[in-house]
C-alpha positions in Angstrom: -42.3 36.5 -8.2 -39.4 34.7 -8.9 -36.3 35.9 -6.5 -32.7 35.6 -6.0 -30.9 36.7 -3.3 -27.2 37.3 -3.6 -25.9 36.6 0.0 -26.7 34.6 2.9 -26.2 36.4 5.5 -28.4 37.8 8.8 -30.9 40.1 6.0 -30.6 38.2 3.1 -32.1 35.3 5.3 -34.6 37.9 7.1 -35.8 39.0 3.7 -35.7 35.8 2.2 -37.9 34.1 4.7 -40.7 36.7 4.7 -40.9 36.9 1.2 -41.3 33.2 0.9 -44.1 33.7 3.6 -45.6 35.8 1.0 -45.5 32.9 -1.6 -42.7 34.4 -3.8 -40.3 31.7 -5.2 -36.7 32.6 -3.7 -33.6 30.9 -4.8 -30.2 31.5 -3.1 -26.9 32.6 -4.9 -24.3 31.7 -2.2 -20.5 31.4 -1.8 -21.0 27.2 -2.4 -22.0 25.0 -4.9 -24.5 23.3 -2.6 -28.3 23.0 -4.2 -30.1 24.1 -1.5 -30.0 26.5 1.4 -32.0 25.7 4.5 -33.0 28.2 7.1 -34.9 27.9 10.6 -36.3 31.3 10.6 -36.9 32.6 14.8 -38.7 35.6 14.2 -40.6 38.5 16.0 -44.3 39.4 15.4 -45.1 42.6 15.0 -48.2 44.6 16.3 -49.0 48.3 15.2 -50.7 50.2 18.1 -51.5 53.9 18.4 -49.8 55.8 20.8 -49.7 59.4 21.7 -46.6 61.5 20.6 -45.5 64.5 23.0 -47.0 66.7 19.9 -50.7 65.4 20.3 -50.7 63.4 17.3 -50.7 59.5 17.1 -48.1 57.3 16.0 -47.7 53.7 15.0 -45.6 52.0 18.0 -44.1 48.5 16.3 -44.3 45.8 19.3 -42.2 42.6 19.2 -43.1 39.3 20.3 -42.0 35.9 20.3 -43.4 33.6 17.4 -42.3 30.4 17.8 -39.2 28.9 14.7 -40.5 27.9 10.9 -38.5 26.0 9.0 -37.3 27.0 4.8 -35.6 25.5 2.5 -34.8 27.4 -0.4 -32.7 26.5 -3.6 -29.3 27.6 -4.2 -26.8 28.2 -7.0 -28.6 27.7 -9.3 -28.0 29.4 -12.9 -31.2 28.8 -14.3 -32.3 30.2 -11.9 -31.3 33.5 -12.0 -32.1 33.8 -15.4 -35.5 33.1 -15.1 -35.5 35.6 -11.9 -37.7 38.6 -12.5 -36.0 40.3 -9.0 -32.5 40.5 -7.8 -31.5 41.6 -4.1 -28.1 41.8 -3.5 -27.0 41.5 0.3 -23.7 41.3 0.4 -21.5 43.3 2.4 -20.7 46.3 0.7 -17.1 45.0 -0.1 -18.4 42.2 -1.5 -20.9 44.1 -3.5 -18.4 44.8 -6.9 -17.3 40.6 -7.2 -20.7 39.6 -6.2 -22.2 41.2 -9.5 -19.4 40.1 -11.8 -20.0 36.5 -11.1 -23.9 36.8 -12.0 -24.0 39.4 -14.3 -24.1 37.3 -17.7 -26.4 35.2 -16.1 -29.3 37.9 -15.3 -32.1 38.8 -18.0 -31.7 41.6 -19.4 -33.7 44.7 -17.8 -34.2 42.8 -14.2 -34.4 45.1 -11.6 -32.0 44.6 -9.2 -32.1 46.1 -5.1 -29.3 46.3 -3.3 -28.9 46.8 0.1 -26.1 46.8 2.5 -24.6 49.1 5.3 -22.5 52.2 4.3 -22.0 54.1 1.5 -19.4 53.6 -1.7 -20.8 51.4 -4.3 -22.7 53.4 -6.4 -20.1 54.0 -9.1 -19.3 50.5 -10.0 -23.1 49.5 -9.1 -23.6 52.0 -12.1 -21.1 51.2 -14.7 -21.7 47.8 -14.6 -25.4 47.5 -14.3 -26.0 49.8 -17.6 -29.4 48.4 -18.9 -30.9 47.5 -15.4 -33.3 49.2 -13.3 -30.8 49.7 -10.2 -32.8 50.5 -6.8 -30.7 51.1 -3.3 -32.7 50.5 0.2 -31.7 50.8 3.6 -33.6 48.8 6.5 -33.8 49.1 10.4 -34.6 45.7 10.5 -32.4 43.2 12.3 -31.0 39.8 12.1 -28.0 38.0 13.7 -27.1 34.5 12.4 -26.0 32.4 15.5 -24.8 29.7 12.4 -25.3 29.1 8.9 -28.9 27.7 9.3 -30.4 29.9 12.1 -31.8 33.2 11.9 -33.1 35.1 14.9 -35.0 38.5 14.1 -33.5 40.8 16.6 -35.1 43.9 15.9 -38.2 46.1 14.1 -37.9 49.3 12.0 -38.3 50.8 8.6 -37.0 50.2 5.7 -36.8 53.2 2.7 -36.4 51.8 -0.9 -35.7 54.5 -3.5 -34.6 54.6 -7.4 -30.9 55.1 -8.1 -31.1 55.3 -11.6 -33.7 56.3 -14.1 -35.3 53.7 -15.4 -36.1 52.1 -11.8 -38.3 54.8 -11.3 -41.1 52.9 -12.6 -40.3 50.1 -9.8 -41.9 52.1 -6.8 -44.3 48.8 -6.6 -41.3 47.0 -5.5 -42.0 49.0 -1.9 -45.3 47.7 -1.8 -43.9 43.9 -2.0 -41.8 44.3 0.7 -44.0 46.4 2.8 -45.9 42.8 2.6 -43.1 40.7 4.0 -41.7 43.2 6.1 -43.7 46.5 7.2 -42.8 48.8 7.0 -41.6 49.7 3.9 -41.7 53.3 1.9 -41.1 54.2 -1.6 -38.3 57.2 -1.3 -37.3 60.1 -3.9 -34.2 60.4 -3.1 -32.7 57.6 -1.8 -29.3 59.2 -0.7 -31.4 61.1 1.7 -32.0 57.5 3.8 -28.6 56.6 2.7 -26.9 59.6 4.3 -29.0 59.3 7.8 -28.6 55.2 7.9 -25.0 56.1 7.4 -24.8 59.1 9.8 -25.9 56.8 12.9 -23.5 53.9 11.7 -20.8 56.3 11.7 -21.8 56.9 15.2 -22.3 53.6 16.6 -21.1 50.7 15.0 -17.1 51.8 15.7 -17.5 52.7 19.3 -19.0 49.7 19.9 -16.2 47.4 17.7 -13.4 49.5 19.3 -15.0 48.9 23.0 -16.3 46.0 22.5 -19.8 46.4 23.8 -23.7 46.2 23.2 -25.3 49.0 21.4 -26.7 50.5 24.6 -23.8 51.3 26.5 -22.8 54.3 24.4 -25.4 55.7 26.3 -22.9 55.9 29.2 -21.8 59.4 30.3 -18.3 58.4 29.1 -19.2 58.1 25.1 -21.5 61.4 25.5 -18.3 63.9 24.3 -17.2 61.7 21.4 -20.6 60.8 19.9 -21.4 64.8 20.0 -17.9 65.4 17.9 -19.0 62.4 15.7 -22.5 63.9 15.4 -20.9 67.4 14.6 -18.2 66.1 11.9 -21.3 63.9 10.0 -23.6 66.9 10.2 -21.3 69.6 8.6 -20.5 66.6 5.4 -24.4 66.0 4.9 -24.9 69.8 4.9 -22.5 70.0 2.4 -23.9 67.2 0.5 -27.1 69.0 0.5 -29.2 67.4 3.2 -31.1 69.6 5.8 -29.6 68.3 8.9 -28.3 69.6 12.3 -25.8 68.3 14.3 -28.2 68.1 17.3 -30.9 66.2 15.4 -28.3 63.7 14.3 -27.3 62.8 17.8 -31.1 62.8 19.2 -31.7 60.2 16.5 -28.3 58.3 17.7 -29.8 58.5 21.0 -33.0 56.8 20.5 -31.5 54.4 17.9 -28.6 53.6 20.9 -31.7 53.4 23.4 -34.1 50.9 20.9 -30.8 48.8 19.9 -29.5 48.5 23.5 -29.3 44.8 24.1 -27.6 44.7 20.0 -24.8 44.1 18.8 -24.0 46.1 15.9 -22.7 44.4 12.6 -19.2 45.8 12.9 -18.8 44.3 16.9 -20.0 41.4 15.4 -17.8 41.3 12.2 -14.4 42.0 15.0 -15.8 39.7 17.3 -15.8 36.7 14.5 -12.2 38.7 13.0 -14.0 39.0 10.0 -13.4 42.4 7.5 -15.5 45.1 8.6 -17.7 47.5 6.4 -15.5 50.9 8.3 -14.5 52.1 4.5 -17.7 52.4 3.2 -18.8 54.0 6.4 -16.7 56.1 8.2 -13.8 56.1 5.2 -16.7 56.7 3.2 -17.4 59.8 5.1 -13.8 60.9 5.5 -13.5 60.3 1.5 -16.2 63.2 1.2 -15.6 65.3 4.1 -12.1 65.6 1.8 -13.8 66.8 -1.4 -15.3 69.4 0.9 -12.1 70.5 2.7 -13.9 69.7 6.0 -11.8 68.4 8.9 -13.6 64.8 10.5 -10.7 64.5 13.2 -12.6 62.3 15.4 -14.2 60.1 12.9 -10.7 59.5 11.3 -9.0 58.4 14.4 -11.8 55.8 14.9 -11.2 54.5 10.8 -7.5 54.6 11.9 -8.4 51.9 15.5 -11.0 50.6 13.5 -8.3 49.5 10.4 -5.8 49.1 13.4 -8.3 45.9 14.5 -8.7 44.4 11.5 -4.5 44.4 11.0 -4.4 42.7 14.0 -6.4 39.9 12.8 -4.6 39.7 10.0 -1.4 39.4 11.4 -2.3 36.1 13.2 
C-alpha cells in the first residue's frame, strides 16, 4: 500500500519501519520541508512461546531480543504523495492531532481511510466533524519506542495493539488489523474501540503523572510509597468508566496497573519524557480528559485532579523560563 504517516515521532517511526519491512511504500508528512526522512531502526525480535497460565490454559508469552540496527529512508513532505496515499496514520500527539489534519486535509483522496493513534482521549469530536466522508479508525498500541534523536529509534517494548472503527463506514476496514498484525503482532480488530481507549487511558491516568511529577522509571511506582495513591487513582477511573458503560472494577484496574508498572519497569513513560525534554504534555487528554467526564457524571476525581493541577503546574514552570 501506499502510506503516509503524519508524525515523526517514537511510533510513527516504529510503525513506519515495520511496515516498510512488509514492502508497503511509506512516505513522511513531517514538521519540515525536507524530502526525505531517514531512520536507523534498533529493534526487538519477537518470539511467541506457550506458557502455562495459573488457570491451566496456555498463553502466548512475547519474548524480546536484540536484533542488530537497519537502516530506512523514507520520503517526506511530499504532496503528491499524500494524494496518491491509499492509508493515512496520524501519530501526532493528541494536541497536535486538530492542526495536524487541517494542513493535509485538501490534500487527501477522498474516502482514504485514515487511523489515528495517540495517547489519551479527546479528539474524537473534531476528528469527526472534520473528517466527514472518510473512514475514521482509532487504535491504541502497547508497543514502545523512545527516540534518543531525530534519526534513531530504539524499540523499547512488546504488546498489543487494538484497532477498532470510529465511524460507520470504516467498518468495512477490519483488514486494516490484519496489515499491521504483519508488521507488528499483535494486532486485533476491536468492536468497540472506546472499550481499549478507556483501559489504555485508565493505566495512563495511573502512571504516566506519578512518574512526570516524581521523576522516575515506570517501575518504581511499585514502591510501597505510590501503593495508597495508585488505589485512589484506580478507584476515581473505575467509578467514570462504570459510568461510561464499561464493566470494570476498581481492583482489576490496579492489578492491570500493576503488571503494566512491573513489564514497563526500566521505561520511561511518554509524559517523564515529554517534562524531562520541557516539552507540552498529553495530561488534558488524559487525566483532564477524565476529570472533563467524571464532571458530566457529577463524580468527584480529587486525587486525579490534584495530579492535572502539579502536572499543568510543571509545564508553567517551563514556560516561565
Amino acid at each position: 500500500m501506499q502510506i503516509t504517516i503524519l508524525g515523526a515521532g517514537a511510533i510513527g517511526c516504529l510503525w513506519a519501519c515495520h511496515l516498510a519491512k512488509q514492502g508497503h511504500n511509506i512516505h513522511f508528512w513531517t514538521r519540515t520541508d525536507k524530502p526525505s526522512f531517514p531512520i536507523v531502526l534498533n529493534d526487538c525480535i519477537q518470539t511467541k512461546d506457550r506458557i502455562q497460565a495459573e488457570d491451566g490454559t496456555h498463553e502466548k508469552n512475547y519474548i524480546q531480543t536484540p536484533l542488530a540496527s537497519e537502516h530506512f529512508d523514507f520520503t517526506s513532505n511530499n504532496i503528491q504523495s499524500i494524494a496518491k496515499s491509499e492509508l493515512i496514520i496520524v501519530t501526532v500527539k493528541a494536541f497536535q492531532v486538530e492542526q495536524a489534519l487541517n494542513d493535509i486535509f485538501v490534500h487527501i483522496a477522498p474516502h482514504t481511510p485514515i487511523i489515528i493513534i495517540h495517547n489519551g482521549m479527546g479528539t474524537q469530536q473534531h476528528v469527526k466533524t472534520r473528517l466527514v466522508d472518510h473512514p475514521i479508525l482509532y487504535a491504541t498500541t502497547s508497543q514502545a519506542a523512545f527516540k534518543p534523536n531525530t534519526e534513531h529509534i530504539n524499540h523499547t517494548g512488546l504488546g498489543p495493539t487494538w484497532l477498532g472503527a470510529f465511524n460507520q463506514s470504516a467498518q468495512g476496514f477490519s483488514s486494516l488489523a490484519d496489515l499491521f498484525d504483519q508488521a507488528l503482532a499483535p494486532c486485533y480488530w476491536h468492536h468497540d474501540i472506546n472499550e481499549p481507549l478507556w483501559q489504555k487511558l485508565a493505566i495512563n491516568c495511573a502512571i504516566n503523572p506519578l512518574t512526570a511529577i516524581h521523576r522516575c522509571q515506570n517501575g518504581e511506582l511499585a514502591n510501597s510509597k505510590f501503593h495508597a495513591v495508585l488505589t485512589q487513582i484506580c478507584h476515581e477511573v473505575a467509578a467514570v468508566m462504570q459510568a461510561e458503560g464499561h464493566d470494570i472494577t476498581a481492583e482489576k484496574l490496579r492489578q492491570t496497573a500493576d503488571t503494566v508498572i512491573k513489564a514497563t519497569a526500566a521505561n520511561y513513560s511518554s509524559m517523564y519524557q515529554d517534562i524531562f525534554q520541557q516539552r507540552k504534555t498529553e495530561i488534558d487528554y488524559i487525566t483532564g480528559y477524565l476529570i472533563a467526564r467524571a464532571k458530566v457524571h457529577g463524580i468527584a476525581v480529587p486525587m486525579n485532579t490534584q495530579l492535572w493541577q502539579d502536572v499543568k503546574l510543571l509545564e508553567q514552570n517551563h514556560d516561565d523560563k
